[in-house]
Gaussian input, Z-matrix of N, CA and C with variables (Angstrom, degrees):
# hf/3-21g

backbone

0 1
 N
 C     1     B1
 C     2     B2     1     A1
 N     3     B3     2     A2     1     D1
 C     4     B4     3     A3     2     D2
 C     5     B5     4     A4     3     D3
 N     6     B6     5     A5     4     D4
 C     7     B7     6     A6     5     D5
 C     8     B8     7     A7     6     D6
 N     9     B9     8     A8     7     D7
 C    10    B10     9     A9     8     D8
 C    11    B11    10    A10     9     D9
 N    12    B12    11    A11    10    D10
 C    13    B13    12    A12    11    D11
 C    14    B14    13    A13    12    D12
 N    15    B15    14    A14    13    D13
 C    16    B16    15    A15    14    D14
 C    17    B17    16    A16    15    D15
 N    18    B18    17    A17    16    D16
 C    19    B19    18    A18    17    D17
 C    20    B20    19    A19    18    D18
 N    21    B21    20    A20    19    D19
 C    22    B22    21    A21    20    D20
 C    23    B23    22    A22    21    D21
 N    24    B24    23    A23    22    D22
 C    25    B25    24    A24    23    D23
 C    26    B26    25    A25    24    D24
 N    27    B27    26    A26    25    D25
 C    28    B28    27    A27    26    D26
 C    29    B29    28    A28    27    D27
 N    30    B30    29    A29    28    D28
 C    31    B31    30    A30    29    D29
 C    32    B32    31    A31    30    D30
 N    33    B33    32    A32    31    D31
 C    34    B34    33    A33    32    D32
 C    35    B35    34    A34    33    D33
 N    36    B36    35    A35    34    D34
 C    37    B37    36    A36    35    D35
 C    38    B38    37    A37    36    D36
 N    39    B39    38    A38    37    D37
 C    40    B40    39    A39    38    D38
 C    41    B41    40    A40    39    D39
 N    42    B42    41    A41    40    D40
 C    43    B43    42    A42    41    D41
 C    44    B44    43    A43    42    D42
 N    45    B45    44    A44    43    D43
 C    46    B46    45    A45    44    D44
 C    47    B47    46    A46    45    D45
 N    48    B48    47    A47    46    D46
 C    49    B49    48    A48    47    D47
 C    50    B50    49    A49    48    D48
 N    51    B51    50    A50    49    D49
 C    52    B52    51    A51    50    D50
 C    53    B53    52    A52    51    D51
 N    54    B54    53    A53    52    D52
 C    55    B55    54    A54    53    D53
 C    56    B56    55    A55    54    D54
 N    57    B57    56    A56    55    D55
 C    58    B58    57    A57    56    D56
 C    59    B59    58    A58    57    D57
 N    60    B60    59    A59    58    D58
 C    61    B61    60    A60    59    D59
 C    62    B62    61    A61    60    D60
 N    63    B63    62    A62    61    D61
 C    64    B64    63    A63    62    D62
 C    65    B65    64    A64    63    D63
 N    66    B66    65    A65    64    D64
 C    67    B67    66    A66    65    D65
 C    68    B68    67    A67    66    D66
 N    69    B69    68    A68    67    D67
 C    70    B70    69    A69    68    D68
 C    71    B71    70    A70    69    D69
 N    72    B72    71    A71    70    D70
 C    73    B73    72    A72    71    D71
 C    74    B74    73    A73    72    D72
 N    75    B75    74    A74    73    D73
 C    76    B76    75    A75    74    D74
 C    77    B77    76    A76    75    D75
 N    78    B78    77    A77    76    D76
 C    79    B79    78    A78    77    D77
 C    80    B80    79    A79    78    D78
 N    81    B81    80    A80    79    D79
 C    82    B82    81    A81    80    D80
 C    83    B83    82    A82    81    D81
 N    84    B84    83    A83    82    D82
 C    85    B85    84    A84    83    D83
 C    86    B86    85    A85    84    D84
 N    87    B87    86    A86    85    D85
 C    88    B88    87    A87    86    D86
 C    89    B89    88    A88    87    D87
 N    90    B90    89    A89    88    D88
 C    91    B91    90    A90    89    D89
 C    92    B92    91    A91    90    D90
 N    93    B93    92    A92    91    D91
 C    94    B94    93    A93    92    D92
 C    95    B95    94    A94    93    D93
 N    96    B96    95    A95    94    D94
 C    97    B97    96    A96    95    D95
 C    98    B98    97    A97    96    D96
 N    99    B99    98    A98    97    D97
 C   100   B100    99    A99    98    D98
 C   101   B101   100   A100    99    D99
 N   102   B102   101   A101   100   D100
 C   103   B103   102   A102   101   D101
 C   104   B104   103   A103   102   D102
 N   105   B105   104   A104   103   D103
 C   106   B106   105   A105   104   D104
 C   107   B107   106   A106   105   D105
 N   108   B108   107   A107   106   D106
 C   109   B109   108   A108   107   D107
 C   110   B110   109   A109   108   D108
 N   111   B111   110   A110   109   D109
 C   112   B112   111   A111   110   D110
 C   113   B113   112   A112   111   D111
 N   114   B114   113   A113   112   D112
 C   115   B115   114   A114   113   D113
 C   116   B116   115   A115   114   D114
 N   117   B117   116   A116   115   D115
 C   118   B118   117   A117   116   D116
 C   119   B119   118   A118   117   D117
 N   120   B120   119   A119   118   D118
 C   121   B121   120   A120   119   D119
 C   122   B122   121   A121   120   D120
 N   123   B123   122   A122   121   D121
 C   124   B124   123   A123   122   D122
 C   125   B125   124   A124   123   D123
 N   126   B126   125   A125   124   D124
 C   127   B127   126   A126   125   D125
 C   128   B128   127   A127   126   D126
 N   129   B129   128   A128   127   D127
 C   130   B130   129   A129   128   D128
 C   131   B131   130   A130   129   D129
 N   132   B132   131   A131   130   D130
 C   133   B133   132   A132   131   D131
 C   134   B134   133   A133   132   D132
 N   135   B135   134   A134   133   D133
 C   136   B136   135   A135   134   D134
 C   137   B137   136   A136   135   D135
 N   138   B138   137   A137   136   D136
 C   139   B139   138   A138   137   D137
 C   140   B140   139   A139   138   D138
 N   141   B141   140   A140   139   D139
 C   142   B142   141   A141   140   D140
 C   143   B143   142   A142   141   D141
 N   144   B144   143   A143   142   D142
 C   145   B145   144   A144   143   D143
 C   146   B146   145   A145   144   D144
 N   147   B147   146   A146   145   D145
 C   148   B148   147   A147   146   D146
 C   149   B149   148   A148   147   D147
 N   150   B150   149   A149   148   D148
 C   151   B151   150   A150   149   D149
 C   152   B152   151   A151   150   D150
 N   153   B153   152   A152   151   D151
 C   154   B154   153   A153   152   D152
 C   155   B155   154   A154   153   D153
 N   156   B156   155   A155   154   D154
 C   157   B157   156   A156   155   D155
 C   158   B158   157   A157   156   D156
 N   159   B159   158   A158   157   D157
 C   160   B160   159   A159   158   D158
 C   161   B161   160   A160   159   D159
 N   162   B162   161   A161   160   D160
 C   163   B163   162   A162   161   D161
 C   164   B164   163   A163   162   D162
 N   165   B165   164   A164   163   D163
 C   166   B166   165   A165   164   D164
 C   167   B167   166   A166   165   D165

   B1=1.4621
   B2=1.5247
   B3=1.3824
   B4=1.4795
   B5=1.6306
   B6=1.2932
   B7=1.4977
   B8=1.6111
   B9=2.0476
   B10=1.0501
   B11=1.7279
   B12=0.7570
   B13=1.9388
   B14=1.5649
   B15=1.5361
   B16=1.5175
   B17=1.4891
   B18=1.1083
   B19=1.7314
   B20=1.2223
   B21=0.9715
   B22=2.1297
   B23=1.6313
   B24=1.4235
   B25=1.4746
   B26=1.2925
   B27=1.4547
   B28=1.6556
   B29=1.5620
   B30=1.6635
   B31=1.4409
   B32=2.1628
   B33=0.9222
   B34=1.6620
   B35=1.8332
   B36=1.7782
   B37=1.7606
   B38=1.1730
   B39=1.4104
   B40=1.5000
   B41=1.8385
   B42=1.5119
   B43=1.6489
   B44=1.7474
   B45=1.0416
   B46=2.4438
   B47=1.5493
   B48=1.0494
   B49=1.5181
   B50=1.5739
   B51=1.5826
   B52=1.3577
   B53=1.8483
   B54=0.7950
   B55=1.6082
   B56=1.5432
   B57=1.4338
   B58=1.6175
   B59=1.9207
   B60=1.2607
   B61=1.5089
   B62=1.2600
   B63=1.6324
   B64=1.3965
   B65=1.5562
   B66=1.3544
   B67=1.6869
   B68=1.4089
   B69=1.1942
   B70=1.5826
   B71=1.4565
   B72=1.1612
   B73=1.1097
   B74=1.5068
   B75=1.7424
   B76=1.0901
   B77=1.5781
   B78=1.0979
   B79=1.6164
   B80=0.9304
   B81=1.7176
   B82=1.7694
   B83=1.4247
   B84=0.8545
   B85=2.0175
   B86=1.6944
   B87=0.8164
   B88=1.5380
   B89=1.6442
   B90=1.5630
   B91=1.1248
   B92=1.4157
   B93=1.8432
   B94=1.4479
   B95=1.6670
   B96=1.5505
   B97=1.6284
   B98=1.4719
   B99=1.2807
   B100=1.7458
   B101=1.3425
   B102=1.8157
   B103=1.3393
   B104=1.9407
   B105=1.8791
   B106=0.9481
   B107=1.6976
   B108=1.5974
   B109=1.2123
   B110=1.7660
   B111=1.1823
   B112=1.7532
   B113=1.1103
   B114=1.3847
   B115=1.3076
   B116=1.3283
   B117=1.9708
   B118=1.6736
   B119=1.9247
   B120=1.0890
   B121=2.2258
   B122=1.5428
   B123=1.5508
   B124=1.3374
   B125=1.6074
   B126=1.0750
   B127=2.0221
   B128=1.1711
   B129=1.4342
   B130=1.6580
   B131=1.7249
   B132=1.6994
   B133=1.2976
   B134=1.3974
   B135=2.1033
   B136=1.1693
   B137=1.7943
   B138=1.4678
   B139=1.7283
   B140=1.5058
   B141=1.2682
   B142=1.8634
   B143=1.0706
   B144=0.6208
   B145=1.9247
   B146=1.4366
   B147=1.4400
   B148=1.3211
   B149=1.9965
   B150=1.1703
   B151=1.7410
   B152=1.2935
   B153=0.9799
   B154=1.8114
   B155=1.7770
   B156=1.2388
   B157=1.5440
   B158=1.4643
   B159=1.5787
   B160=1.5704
   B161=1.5135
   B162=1.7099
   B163=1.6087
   B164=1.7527
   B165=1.3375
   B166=1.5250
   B167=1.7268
   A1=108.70
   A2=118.78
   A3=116.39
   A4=112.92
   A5=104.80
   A6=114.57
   A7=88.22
   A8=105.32
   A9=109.30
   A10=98.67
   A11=156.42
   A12=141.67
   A13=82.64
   A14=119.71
   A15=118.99
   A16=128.66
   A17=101.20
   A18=111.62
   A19=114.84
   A20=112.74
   A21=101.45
   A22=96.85
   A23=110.75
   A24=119.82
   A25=113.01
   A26=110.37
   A27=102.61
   A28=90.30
   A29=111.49
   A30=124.87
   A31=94.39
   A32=93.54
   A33=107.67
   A34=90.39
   A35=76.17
   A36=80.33
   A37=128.84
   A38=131.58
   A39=148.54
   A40=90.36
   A41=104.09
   A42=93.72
   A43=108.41
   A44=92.28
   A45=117.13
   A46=81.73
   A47=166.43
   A48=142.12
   A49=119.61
   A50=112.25
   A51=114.46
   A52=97.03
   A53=124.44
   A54=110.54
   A55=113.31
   A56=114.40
   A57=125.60
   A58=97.20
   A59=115.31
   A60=116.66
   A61=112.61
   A62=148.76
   A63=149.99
   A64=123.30
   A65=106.31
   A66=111.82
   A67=116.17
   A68=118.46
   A69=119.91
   A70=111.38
   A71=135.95
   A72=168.88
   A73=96.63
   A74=112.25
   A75=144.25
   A76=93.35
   A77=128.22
   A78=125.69
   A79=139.25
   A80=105.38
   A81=118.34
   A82=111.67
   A83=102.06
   A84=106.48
   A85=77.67
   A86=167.31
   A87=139.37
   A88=106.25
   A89=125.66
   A90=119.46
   A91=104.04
   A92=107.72
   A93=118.77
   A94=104.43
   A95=133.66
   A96=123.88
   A97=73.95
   A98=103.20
   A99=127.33
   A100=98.27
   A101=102.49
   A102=123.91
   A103=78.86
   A104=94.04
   A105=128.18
   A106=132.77
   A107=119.36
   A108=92.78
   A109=88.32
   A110=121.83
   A111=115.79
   A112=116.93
   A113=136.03
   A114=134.61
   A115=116.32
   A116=118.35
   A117=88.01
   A118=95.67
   A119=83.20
   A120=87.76
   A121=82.07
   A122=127.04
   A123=124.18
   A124=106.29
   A125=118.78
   A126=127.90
   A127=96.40
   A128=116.47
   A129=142.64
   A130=91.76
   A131=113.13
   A132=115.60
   A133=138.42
   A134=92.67
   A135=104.72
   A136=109.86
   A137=99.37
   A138=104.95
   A139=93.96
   A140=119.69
   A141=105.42
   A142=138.49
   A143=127.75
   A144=130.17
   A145=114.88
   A146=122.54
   A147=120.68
   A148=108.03
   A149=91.31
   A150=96.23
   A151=97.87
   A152=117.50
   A153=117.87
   A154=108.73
   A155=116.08
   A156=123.67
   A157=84.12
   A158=130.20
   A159=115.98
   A160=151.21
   A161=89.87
   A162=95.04
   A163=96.26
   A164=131.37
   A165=103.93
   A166=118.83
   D1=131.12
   D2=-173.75
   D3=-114.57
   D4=148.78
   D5=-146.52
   D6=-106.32
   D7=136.00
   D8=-147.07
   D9=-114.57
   D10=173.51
   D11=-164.21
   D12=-152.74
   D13=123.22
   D14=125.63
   D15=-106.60
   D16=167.91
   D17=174.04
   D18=-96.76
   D19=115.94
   D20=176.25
   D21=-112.14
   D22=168.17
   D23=164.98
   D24=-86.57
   D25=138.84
   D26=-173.47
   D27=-133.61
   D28=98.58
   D29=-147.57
   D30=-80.55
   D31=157.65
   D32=-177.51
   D33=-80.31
   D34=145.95
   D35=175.54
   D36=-58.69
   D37=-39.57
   D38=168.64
   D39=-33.09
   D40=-46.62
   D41=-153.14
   D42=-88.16
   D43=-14.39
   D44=165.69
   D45=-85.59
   D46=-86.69
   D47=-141.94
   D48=-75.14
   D49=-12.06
   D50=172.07
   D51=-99.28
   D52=-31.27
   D53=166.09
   D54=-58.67
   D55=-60.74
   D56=-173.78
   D57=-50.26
   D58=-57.57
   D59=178.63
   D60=-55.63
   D61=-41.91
   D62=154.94
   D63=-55.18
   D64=-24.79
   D65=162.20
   D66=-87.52
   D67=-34.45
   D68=178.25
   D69=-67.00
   D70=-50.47
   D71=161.19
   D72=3.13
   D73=-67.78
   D74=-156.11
   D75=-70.69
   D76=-9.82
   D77=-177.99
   D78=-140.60
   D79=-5.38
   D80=170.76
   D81=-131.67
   D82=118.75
   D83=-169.29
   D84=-60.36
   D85=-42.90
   D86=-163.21
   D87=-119.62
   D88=119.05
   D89=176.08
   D90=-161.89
   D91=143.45
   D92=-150.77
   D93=-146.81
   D94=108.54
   D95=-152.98
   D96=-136.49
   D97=135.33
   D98=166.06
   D99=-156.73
   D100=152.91
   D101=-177.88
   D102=-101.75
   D103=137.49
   D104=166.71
   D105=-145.07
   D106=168.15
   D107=-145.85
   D108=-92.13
   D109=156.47
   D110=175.64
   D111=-41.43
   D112=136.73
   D113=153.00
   D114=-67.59
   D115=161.20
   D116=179.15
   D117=-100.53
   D118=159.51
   D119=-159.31
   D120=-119.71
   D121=39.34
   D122=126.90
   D123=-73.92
   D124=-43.07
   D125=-174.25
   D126=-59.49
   D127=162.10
   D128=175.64
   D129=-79.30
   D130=115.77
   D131=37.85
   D132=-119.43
   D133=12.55
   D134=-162.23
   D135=-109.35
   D136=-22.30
   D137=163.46
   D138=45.97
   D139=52.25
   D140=132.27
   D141=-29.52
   D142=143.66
   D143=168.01
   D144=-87.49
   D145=-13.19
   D146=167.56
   D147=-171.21
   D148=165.64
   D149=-167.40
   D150=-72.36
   D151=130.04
   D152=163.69
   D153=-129.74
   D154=127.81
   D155=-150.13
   D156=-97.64
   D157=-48.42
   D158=152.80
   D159=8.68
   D160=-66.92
   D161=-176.49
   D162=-87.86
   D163=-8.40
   D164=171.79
   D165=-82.79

């Protein structure tokens, strides 16, 4: 059996936050998408219970 390779585009976030902002658009009279850096969501308002490097 021979092993088959594709290439996909794996678009930069800037270019996933101008898509996500042109789809949202279409459904919330107010909508605003920026790449930002993680907060840590051990702090209030999200009070984790432990760091997980994962969910950022």
């Amino acid at each position: 059996m021979a092993c088959v390779e594709f290439s996909f585009h794996v678009p930069s976030l800037e270019e996933l936050a101008e898509v996500l902002q042109k789809g949202l658009k279409d459904n919330f009279a107010d909508v605003q998408v920026s790449v930002v850096d993680c907060p840590d969501l051990t702090k209030e308002p999200f009070t984790f219970p432990v760091k997980a490097a994962y969910l950022c």
